[in-house]
C-alpha positions in Angstrom: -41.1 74.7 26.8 -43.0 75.9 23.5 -42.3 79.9 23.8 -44.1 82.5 21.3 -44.8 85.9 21.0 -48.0 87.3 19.9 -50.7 89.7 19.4 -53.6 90.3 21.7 -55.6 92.9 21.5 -53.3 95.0 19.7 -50.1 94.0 22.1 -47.4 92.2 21.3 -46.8 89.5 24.6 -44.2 86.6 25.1 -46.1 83.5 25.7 -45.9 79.7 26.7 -47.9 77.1 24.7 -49.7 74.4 27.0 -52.2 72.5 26.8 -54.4 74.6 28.6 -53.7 78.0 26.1 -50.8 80.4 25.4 -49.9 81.6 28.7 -49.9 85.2 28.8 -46.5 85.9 30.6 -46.8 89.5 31.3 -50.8 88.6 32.7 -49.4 86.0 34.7 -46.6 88.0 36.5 -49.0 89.8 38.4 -48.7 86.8 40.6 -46.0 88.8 42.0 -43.4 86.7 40.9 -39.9 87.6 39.3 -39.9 86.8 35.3 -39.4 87.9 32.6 -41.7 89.8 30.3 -40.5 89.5 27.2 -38.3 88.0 24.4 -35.1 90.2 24.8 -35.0 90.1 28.4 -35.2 86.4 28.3 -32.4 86.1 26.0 -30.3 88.1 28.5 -31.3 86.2 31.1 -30.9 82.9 29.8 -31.2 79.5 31.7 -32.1 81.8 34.8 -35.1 83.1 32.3 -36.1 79.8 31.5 -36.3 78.6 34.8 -38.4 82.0 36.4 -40.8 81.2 33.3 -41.0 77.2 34.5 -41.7 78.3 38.4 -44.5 80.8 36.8 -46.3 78.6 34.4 -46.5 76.3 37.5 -48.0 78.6 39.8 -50.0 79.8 36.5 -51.5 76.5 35.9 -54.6 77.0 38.2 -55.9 80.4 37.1 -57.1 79.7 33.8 -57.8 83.9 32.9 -54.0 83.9 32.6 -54.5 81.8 29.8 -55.3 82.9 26.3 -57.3 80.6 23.4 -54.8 80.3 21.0 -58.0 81.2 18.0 -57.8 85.1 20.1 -54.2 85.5 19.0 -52.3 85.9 15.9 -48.5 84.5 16.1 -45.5 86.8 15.9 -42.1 86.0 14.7 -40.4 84.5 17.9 -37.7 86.9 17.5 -38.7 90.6 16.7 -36.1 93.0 15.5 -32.9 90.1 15.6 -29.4 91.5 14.9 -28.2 89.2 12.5 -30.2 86.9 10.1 -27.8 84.3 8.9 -29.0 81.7 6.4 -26.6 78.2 5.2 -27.8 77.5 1.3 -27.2 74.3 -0.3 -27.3 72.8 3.1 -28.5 69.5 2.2 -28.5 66.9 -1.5 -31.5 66.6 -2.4 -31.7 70.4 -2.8 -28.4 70.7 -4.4 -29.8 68.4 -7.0 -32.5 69.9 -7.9 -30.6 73.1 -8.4 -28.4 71.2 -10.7 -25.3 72.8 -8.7 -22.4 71.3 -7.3 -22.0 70.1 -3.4 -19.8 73.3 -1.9 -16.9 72.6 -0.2 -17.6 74.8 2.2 -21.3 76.6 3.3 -22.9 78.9 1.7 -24.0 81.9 3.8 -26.0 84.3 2.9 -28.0 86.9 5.1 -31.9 88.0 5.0 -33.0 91.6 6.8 -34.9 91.5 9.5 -37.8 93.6 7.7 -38.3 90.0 5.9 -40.0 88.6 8.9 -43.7 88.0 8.7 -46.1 86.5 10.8 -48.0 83.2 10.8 -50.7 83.4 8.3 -49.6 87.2 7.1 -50.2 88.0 3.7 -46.5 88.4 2.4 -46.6 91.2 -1.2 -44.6 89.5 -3.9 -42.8 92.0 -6.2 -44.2 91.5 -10.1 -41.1 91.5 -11.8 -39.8 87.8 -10.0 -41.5 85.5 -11.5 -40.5 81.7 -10.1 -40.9 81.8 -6.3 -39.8 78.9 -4.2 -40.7 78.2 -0.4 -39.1 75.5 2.4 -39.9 75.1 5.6 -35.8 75.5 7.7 -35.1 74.7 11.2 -34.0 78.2 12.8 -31.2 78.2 15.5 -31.3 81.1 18.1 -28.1 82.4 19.1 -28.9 84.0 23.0 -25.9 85.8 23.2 -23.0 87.7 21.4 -20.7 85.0 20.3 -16.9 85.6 18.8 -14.5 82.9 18.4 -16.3 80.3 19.9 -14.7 77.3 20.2 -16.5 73.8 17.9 -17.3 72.3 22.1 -19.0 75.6 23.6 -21.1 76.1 20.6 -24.5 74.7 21.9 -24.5 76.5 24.9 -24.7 79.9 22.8 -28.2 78.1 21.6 -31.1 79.3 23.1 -33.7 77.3 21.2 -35.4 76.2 17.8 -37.9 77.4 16.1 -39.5 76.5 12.2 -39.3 79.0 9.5 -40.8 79.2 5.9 -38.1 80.6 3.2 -39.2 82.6 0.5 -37.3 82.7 -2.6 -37.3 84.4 -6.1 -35.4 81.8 -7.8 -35.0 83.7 -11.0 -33.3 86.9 -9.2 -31.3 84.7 -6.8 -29.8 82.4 -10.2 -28.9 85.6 -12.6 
């Protein structure tokens, strides 16, 4: 299940990608069903949130004005306003290499603020006195739930999904 939040008409909604459009999940509740109307809740909620969405989408499916064309929205980050933001550097050779730095022994965290997050397609304001920037495209683990001393076999089921993210970088700053 493809989740998203987004703007419509000046509202931010949780959705469901399909082939059919973005599902409007707070629209399609007024099928009088339980679910969950946005992201937050659903983390909370987990597997039992997942599921309430499946049942809705299928009772959703054949009323197409609970359906929104995906050219009337514009994409919001999939998590707005998240806690933490913790990034692994140097996660992988090629990129060590072309740092010219050495493989770590152990990863290299480093945290982003959660005022960093843009939109798809949003103009992001690059400050004039970086001057090499740097993008990549990173695979972005949700964490669902508080987790402390988790143990290496219960790790995955803290997951609630995946999403892609583009990382932005001033390379000159982020070397000194």
């Amino acid at each position: 299940m493809k989740l998203v939040q987004f703007e419509h008409i000046n509202e931010r909604k949780l959705g469901v990608k399909t082939d059919q459009g973005i599902l409007d999940v707070s629209k399609a509740a007024s099928l009088n069903m339980d679910t969950f109307t946005n992201m937050k809740q659903l983390f909370s909620a987990g597997n039992e949130g997942i599921q309430s969405l499946r049942t809705l989408l299928k009772a959703a499916s054949k009323t197409a004005a609970l359906f929104v064309d995906e050219d009337d929205i514009v994409y919001q980050p999939v998590v707005d306003n998240p806690e933490k933001i913790v990034c692994v550097g140097l996660n992988y050779q090629s990129h060590i290499k072309e740092s010219n730095m050495d493989i770590p022994s152990k990863p290299v965290l480093f945290s982003k603020f959660n005022n960093t997050l843009a939109s798809h397609q949003q103009t992001i304001t690059l400050p004039s006195f970086a001057k090499e920037y740097d993008y990549e495209a990173e695979l972005v683990v949700i964490i669902g739930k508080e987790a402390k001393n988790v143990e290496k076999e219960d790790a995955l089921s803290y997951v609630f999904g995946y999403s892609v993210g583009n990382d932005l970088s001033a390379r000159d700053l982020q070397l000194q």
